[in-house]
BALOLO-96285 format. One line per 8 residues: number of its first residue (from 1); their letters; for each residue x, y, z of C-alpha. Coordinates in steps of 0.05 Angstrom, whole numbers, padded with zeros to 5 digits. Layout:
! residues N
NUM> a> X,Y,Z ~ ...
This chain:
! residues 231
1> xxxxxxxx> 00000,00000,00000 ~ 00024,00068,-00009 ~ 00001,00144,00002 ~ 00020,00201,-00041 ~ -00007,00270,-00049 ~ -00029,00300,-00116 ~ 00027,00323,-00166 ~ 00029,00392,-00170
9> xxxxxxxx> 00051,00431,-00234 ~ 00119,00417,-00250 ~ 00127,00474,-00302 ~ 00112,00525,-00242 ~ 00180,00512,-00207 ~ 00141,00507,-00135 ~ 00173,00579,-00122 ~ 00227,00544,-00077
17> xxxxxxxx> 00302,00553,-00079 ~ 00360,00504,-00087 ~ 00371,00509,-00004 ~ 00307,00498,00010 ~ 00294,00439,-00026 ~ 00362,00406,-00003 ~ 00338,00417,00068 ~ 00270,00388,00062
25> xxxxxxxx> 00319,00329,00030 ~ 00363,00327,00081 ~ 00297,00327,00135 ~ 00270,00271,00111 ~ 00331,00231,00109 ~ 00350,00231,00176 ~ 00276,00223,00197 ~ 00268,00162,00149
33> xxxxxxxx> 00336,00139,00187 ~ 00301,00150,00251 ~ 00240,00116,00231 ~ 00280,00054,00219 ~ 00285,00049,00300 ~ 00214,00028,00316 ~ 00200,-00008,00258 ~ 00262,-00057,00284
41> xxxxxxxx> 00237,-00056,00346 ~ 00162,-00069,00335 ~ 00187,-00127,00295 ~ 00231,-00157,00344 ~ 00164,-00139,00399 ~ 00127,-00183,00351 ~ 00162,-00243,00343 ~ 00185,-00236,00418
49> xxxxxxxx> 00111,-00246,00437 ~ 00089,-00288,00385 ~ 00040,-00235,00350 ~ 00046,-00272,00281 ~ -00018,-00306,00287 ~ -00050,-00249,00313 ~ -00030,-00217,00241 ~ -00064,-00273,00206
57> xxxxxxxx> -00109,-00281,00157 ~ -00172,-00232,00156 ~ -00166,-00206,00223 ~ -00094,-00195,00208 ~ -00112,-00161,00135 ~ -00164,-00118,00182 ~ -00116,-00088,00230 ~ -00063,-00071,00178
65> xxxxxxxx> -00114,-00033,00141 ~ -00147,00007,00194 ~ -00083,00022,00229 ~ -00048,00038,00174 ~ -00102,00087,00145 ~ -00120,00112,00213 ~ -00042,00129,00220 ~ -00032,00159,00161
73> xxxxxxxx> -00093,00206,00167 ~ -00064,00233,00238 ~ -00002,00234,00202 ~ -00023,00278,00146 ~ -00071,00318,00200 ~ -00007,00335,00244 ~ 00049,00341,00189 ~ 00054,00420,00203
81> xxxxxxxx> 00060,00416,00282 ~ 00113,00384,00324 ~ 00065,00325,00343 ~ 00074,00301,00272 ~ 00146,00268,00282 ~ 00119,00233,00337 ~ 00061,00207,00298 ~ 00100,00181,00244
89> xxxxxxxx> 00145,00144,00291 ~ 00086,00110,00327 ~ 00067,00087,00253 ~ 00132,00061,00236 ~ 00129,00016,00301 ~ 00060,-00009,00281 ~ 00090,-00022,00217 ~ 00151,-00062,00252
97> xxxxxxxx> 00086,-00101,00288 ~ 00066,-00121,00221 ~ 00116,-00143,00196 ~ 00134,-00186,00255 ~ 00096,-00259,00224 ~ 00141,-00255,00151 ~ 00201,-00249,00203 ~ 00170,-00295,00240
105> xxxxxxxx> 00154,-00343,00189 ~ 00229,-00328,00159 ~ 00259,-00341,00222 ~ 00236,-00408,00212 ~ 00284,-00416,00164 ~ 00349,-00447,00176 ~ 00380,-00391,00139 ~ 00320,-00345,00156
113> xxxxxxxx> 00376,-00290,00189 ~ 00421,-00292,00130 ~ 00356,-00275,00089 ~ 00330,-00221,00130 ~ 00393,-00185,00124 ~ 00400,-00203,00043 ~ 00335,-00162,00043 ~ 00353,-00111,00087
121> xxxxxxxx> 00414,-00100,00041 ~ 00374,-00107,-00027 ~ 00330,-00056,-00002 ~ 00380,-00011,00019 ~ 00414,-00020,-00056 ~ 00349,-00003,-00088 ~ 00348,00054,-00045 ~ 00413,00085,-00062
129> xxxxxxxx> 00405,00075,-00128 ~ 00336,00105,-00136 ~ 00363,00160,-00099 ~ 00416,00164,-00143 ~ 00387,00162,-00208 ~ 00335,00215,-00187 ~ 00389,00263,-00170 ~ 00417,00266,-00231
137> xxxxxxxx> 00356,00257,-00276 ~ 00337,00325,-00321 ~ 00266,00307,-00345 ~ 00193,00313,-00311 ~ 00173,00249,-00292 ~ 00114,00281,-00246 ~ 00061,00240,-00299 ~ 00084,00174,-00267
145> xxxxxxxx> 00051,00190,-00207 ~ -00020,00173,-00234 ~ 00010,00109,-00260 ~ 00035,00088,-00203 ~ -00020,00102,-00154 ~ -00057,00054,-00205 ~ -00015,00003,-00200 ~ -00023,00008,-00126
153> xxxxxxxx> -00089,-00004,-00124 ~ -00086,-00065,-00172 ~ -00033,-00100,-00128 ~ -00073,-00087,-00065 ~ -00131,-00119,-00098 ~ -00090,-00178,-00124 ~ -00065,-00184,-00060 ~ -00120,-00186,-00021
161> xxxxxxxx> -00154,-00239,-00071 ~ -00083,-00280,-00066 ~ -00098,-00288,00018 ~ -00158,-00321,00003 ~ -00131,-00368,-00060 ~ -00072,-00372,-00029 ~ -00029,-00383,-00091 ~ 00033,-00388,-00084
169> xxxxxxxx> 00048,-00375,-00156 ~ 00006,-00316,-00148 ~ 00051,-00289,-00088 ~ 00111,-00291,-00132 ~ 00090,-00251,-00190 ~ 00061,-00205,-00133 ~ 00119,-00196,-00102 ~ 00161,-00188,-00162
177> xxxxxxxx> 00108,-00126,-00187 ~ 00114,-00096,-00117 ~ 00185,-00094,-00119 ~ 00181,-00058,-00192 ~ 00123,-00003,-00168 ~ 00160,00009,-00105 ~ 00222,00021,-00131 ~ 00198,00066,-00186
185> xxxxxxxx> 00152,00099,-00128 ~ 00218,00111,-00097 ~ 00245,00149,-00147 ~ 00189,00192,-00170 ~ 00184,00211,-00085 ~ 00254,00230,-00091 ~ 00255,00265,-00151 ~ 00189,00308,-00127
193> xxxxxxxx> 00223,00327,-00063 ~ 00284,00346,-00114 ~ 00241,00386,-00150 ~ 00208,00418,-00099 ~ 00139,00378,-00113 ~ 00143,00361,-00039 ~ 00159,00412,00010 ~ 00134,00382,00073
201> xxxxxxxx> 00192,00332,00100 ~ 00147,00290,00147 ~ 00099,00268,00089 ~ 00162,00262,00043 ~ 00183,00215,00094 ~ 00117,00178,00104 ~ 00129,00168,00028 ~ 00192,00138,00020
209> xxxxxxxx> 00189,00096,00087 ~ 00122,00059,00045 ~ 00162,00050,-00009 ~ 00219,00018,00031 ~ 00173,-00028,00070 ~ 00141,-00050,00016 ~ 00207,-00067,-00023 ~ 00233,-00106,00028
217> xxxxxxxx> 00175,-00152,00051 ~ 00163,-00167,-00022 ~ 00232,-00177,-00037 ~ 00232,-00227,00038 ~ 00176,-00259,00014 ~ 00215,-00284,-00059 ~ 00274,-00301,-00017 ~ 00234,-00338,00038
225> xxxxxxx> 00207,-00382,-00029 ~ 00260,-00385,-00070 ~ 00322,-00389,-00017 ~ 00294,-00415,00041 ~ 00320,-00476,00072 ~ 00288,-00522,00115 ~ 00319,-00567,00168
């Protein structure tokens, strides 16, 4: 899932300078650093107690969607005042509750550490080089904004169809289109704080840290079927 506010004119050069766009950049850097705490530790929380179950099936698919939308309204409600860091961060440990049963379930693995951290560092490498390429990229890609938010919506369908089939060819080719959206998401969020399309580093963040999530569960998932070994 993802959450991205609507693309503003590019051609009207958002009437901020150079220094204030690299600040907003440099904001939402060290918050999406930050952000990276909780989410750890709500994971670790949730395999620690055993939550994984509780994350289950419908009444797992029911939680994530009204906590996640219910955080990311108060998010976007208190983005402008200093409560809004705080509310982000109390998302990104729900998040790290989430994501605790595919840890869980990877941990179950005998090489279930080796392919939590092969994500973590695939993730990171997308990262970079999203980051990268939108930094030295001329053109407007502000159009692939729609396309992507439409995209998102597909996969979220498909994926909540897939829990109930329960495919696991379906989970693959899931997977392997989340990790494609994502990634591009990441580079048109990027490029629009660049640009000076987003100006408000706490919903920049919010952006990016979706994007990042959702790269590297989908990217844990393939490796969990694909590289997993049992005992």
């Amino acid at each position: 899932m993802n959450e991205h506010a609507t693309t503003m004119d590019y051609r009207a050069g958002y009437g901020l300078s150079a220094q204030e766009r690299n600040k907003v950049l440099r904001n939402t850097y060290w918050l999406l650093a930050l952000s990276l705490v909780p989410t750890v530790l709500g994971a670790w929380m949730g395999v620690a107690l055993g939550l994984g179950q509780v994350f289950s099936g419908g009444l797992g698919l029911v939680l994530f969607l009204g906590g996640a939308f219910g955080f990311i309204y108060a998010i976007e409600k208190t983005k402008n005042s200093a409560t809004g860091v705080p509310v982000l961060l109390g998302f990104t440990f729900f998040m790290g509750l989430m994501l605790s049963r595919l840890i869980e379930s990877t941990l179950g693995f005998k090489n279930g550490p080796e392919l939590i951290m092969t994500a973590f560092g695939g993730t990171a490498g997308v990262f970079f080089l999203m980051a990268s390429v939108a930094s030295v990229i001329k053109r407007d890609i502000s159009g692939m904004g729609q396309w992507l938010f439409v995209g998102t919506i597909v996969l979220l369908v498909g994926g909540i169809i897939n829990m109930f089939v329960g495919s696991s060819t379906g989970m693959v080719v899931m997977s392997m289109v989340a990790i494609g959206i994502f990634s591009a998401y990441m580079l048109y969020d990027i490029k629009q704080i660049i640009d000076g399309g987003e100006t408000n580093y706490i919903s920049a963040t919010l952006a990016l840290y979706l994007d990042i999530v959702n790269v590297f569960q989908s990217l844990l998932a393939l490796l969990g079927i694909f590289g997993g070994e049992r005992d």
